[in-house]
N, C-alpha and C positions, 0 to 999 in steps of 0.2 A: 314378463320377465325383463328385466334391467338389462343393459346394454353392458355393462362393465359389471361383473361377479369378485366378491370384496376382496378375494384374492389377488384379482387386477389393482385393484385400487392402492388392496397394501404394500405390492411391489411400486407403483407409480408412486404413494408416502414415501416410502424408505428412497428411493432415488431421488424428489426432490430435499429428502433429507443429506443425502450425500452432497448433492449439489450444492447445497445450503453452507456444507462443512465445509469442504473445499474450497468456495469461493472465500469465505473467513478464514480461513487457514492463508491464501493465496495475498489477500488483504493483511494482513496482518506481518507476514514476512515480508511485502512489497515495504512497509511503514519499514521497517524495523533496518532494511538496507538500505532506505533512503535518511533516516535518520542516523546511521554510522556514516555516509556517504558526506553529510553536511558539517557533521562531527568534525572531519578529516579536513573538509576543505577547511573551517572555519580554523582551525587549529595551524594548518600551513601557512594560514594567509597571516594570522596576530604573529606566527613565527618571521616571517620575510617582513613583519614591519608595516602590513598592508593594511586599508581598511576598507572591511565589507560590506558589500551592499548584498543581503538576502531578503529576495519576494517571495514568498510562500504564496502558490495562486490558489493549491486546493488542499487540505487536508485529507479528504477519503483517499485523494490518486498519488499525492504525495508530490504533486508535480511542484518545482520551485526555478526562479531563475538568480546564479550567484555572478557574483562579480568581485573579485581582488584589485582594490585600486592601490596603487604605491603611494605614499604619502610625502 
């Protein structure tokens, strides 16, 4: 007899199924406020006259370094 009866299994499927969702859900809103977030800078800085310097280091995590320099 099997150690895990398919009952187990399909509970352990559906939770890495959630897991799976989730974490694409989690990703996906992290993008979405870190691209309004650059929006806003970018937007304040051409307002003040400024010019930007933006690094984008990673796309999956969204991580970026901005910079407004006065002109």
């Amino acid at each position: 007899m099997s150690i895990f009866k398919k009952r187990d299994l399909k509970g352990i499927a559906w939770l890495f199924v959630l897991i799976l969702f989730a974490w694409a859900i989690l990703t996906i809103t992290t993008g979405y406020y870190h691209n309004s977030e650059i929006n806003l800078l970018l937007t304040d800085c051409y307002k003040n006259g400024g010019e930007v310097i933006l690094e984008i280091h990673n796309n999956l995590t969204g991580s970026y370094s901005f910079e407004c320099k006065p002109k």
